[in-house]
N, C-alpha and C positions, 0 to 999 in steps of 0.2 A: 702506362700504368706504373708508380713509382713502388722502388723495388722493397720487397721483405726486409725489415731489418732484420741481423745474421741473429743476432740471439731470440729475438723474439722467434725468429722459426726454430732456434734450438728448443727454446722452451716448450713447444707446442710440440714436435715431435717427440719431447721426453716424458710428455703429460699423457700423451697416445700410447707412444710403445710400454710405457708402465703398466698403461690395464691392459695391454694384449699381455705381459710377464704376467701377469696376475693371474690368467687362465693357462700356462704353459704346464704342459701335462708331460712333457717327453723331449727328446733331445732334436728330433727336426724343427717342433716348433721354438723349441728356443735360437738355433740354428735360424730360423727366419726370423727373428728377431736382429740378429744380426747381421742378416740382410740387407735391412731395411734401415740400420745405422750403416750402415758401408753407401746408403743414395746422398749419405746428407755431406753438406760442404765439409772436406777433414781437415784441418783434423778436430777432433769434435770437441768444442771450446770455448768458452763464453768470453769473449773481450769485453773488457770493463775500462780500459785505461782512459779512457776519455770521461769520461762518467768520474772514472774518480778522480780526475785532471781537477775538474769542473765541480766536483762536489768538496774537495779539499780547497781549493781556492775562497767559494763561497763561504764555508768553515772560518777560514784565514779573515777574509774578508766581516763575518759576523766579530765574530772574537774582536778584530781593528774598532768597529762601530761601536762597541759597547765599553772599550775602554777609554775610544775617544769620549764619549759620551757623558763617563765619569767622570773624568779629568777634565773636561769643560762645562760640566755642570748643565750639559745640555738637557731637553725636552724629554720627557720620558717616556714619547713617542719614539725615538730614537732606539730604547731598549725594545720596545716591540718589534720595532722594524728591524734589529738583529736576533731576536729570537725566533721570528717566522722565516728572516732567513736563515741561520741556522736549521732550521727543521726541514726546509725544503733541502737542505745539502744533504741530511745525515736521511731521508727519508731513500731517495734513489739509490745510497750506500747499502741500506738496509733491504732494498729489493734483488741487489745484486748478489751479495750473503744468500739471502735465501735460496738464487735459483744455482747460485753455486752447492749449496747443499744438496738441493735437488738431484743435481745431475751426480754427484759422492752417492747419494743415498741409493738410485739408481741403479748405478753399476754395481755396489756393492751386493746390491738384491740378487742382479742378472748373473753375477757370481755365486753367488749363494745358492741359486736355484738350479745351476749348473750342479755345483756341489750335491744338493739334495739326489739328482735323477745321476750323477755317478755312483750314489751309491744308493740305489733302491729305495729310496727316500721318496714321501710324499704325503704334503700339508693336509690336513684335514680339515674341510669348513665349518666355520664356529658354530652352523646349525647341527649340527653332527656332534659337538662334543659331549652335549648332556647324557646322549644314548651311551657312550662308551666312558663316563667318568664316573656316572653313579655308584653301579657296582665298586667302582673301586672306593671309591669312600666312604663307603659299606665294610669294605675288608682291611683295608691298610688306615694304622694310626697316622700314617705319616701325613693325611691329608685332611685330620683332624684339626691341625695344628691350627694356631692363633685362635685371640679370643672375639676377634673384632671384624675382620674380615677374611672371606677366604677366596679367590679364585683360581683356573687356568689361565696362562697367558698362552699356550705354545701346543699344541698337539700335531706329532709327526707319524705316520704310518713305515713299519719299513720291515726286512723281510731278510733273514740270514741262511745262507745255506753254508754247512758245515761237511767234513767229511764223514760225520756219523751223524749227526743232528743237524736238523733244519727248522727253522722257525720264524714264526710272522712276532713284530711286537711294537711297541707304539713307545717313543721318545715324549715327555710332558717339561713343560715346567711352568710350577705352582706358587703363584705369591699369595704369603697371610700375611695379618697385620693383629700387633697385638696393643690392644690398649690397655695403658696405667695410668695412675695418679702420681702425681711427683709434689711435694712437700718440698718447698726449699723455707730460709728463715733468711730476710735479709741483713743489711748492716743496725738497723733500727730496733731489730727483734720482732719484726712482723711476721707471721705467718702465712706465706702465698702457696697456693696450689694451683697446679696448671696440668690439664689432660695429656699425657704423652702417645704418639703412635709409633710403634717400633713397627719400621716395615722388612720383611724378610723375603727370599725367595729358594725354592728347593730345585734341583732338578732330576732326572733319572729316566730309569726302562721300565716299563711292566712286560712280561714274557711269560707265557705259560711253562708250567714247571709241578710238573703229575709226580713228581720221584721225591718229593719233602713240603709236608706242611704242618702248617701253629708252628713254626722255626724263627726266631731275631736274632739274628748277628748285627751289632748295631754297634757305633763309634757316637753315633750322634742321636738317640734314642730319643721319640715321641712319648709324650703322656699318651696310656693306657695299653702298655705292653704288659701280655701278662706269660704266665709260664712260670717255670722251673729254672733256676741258675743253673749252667753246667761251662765247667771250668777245664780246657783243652791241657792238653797236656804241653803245648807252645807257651814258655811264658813271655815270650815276644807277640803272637797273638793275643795274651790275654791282658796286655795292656794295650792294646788299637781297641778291638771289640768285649764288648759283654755280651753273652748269651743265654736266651735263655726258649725256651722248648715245653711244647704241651706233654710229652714225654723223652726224659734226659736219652733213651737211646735211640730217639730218634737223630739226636744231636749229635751222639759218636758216630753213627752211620754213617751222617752227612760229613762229620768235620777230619777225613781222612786228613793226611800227613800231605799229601799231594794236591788237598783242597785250602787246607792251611795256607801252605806257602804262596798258594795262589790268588787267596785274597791279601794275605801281608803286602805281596806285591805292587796290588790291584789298590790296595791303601794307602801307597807310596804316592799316587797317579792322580785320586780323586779324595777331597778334603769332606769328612765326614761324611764316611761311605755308611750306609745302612744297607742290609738284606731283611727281606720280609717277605715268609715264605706263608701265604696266608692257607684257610680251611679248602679253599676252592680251587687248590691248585695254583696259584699265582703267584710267580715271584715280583715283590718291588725294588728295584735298586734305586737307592737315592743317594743325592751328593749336592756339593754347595758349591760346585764346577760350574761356570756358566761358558766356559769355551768349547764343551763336545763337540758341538756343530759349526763353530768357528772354522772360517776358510778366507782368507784375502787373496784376491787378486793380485798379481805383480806389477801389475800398469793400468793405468786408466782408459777411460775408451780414445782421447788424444792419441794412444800408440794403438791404434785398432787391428792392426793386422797382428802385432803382438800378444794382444787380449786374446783374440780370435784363435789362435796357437793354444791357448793357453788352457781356453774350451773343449778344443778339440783332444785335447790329452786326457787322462783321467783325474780326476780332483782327489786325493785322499783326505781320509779326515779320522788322523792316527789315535786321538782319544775315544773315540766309536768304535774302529775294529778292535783295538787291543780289550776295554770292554766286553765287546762282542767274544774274542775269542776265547777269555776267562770265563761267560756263560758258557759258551759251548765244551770248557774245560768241565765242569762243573755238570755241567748235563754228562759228560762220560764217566764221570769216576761218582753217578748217581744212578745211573740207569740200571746198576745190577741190586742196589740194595734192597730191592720187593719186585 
C-alpha cells in the first residue's frame, strides 16, 4: 500500500480535529484534543519546499517562453502554452498558502478556546442569539446604530465572582453599517454620485445592574439618548463623558468621587467607553476595543510540548478582568444608594 503523503494527512487530521474544537465544552476535552496532535508525525508542519522548488522553476520557465516568444515573433500558441503553464505553477502555490493558513487559523482558535474555558467563558450558538439580543435592542441605543445594516457577530456567556458581588454577563460584538450618498464634481464639472457604505463595529458587556437606571455616561454617545444634562464636579471627567439621567440625582448618587476616578481610569484603557444604564435594570458597556478577548499563543503547534505547557497554565486576558473589576468597583460604591 503506497504510503500517506505527510501533508495530506496533516490536512485531514487538522479538518477533523477543527470540528471536534468546535464542540469543546471544558478543559479535558480540549486536553484530548491535544492528545490526538501529540499521535501525528512532529513536529507538526507542512513541507512545501519541493512544491515550491518545482512551482518557481515552472514560474521561471513561463516568464523564459513568453519572452522568448516575443522576441522571436513566434506562434501565439507559445503565449498559451506559458500562460497555462504559468497557472499550473502558481495554482499548487496557492493550495499550499491556504493549508498553511489553515493550520495558523487552527491553533490560533485552539488557543483561544483555551483562553475562553480559563476564564469562565463560553460561545453561545447562533440559534440562541435572537432570544438573548432582542430585549437588549429594545433598551440600549447603542444597538440602534447604523442606517443600513445591523448585526451580532460574536456572543460570549461568562460569569464573575467578586469578593462582594458576583455576576453572570454576556461579552457581544456588534457590526452596523451606515449608508450615504457622496457628490463628488469631477475635472470637467460633471456631477457624479456614488452610494457609500461606512462599516463599523462596537464591542462590550451587558450585566445586570438593579442599583441605577435611565443613567448615560457616554464618550461616544448613540442617536436617541434622552435625559437630563448633569455635569460632575471632575472637570477632567467632564471632558471624557457627557451625562445625562431621567433624574439629575440619580446621577450624583451614582457619580461618587471614588466612581469618578474609576471610570477616568477605565477611559484610559478602552477607546469610547459608553455606560447605559437602562429602565430594566441593565447595564451596557461599550467600546471600540477589539482586543478584550485577544490572547496569542507563544509557539506554534511545531514546538508542541511547549504549546501544551502553555495550556496547562492559566491564560489571562488583562483587558477583561481589569474591566470586570471596575463593574465590580461600581456594584460596591452602588449598593447602598436605595
Amino acid at each position: 500500500m503506497a504510503a500517506i503523503n505527510p501533508n495530506r494527512q496533516l490536512a485531514q487530521a487538522i479538518s477533523r480535529l477543527q470540528k471536534q474544537l468546535n464542540q469543546v465544552a471544558d478543559k479535558t476535552a480540549l486536553m484530548a484534543v491535544l492528545e490526538q496532535l501529540a499521535l501525528l508525525p512532529q513536529p507538526i508542519r507542512y513541507s512545501f519546499k519541493q512544491r515550491a522548488y518545482l512551482c518557481s522553476a515552472g514560474l521561471l520557465l513561463s516568464l523564459l517562453m513568453a519572452v522568448l516568444t516575443y522576441q522571436l515573433q513566434s506562434s501565439v500558441v507559445l503565449y498559451y502554452a506559458a500562460a497555462i503553464l504559468a497557472l499550473c505553477s502558481v495554482v499548487p502555490l496557492l493550495a499550499a498558502l491556504y493549508h498553511l493558513q489553515q493550520l495558523k487559523r487552527f491553533t490560533e482558535h485552539l488557543y483561544w478556546k483555551n483562553a475562553l474555558l480559563d476564564n469562565n467563558l463560553s460561545e453561545l450558538a447562533n440559534t440562541d442569539w435572537p432570544n438573548v439580543t432582542r430585549s437588549w435592542q429594545q433598551q440600549f441605543a447603542e444597538f440602534r446604530r447604523g442606517n443600513h445594516q445591523r448585526e451580532f457577530r460574536q456572543l460570549i456567556r461568562g460569569h464573575f465572582s467578586g469578593a462582594e458581588h458576583q455576576f453572570s454577563y454576556h461579552y457581544w460584538h456588534f457590526h452596523y453599517v451606515n449608508k450615504r450618498t457622496q457628490v463628488t464634481t469631477n475635472s470637467k464639472g460633471q456631477v457624479q454620485t456614488r452610494t457609500v457604505y461606512d462599516h463599523f463595529d462596537r464591542y462590550g458587556l451587558i450585566i445586570p445592574f438593579a442599583y441605577c437606571r435611565d443613567l448615560f455616561v457616554t464618550s461616544f454617545a448613540a442617536d436617541g439618548i434622552t435625559g437630563e444634562r448633569y455635569t460632575s464636579d471632575s472637570g477632567r471627567f467632564n471632558k471624557i463623558f457627557q451625562v445625562r439621567a431621567a433624574e439629575p440625582m440619580q446621577a450624583a448618587r451614582f457619580l461618587k468621587p471614588a466612581v469618578i476616578v474609576a471610570l477616568e481610569q477605565q477611559a484610559r484603557q478602552l477607546k469610547q467607553l459608553n455606560l447605559a444604564f437602562s429602565h430594566d435594570g441593565q447595564l451596557c458597556i461599550s467600546f471600540a476595543d477589539n482586543d478584550m478577548l485577544q490572547s496569542k499563543a507563544p509557539c506554534g503547534l511545531d514546538q508542541l510540548a511547549q504549546f501544551r505547557q502553555s495550556i496547562e497554565q492559566p491564560t489571562a486576558l488583562p483587558k477583561l478582568s481589569q474591566l470586570l473589576a471596575t463593574v465590580h468597583q461600581l456594584l460596591r460604591h452602588s449598593d447602598s444608594n436605595f
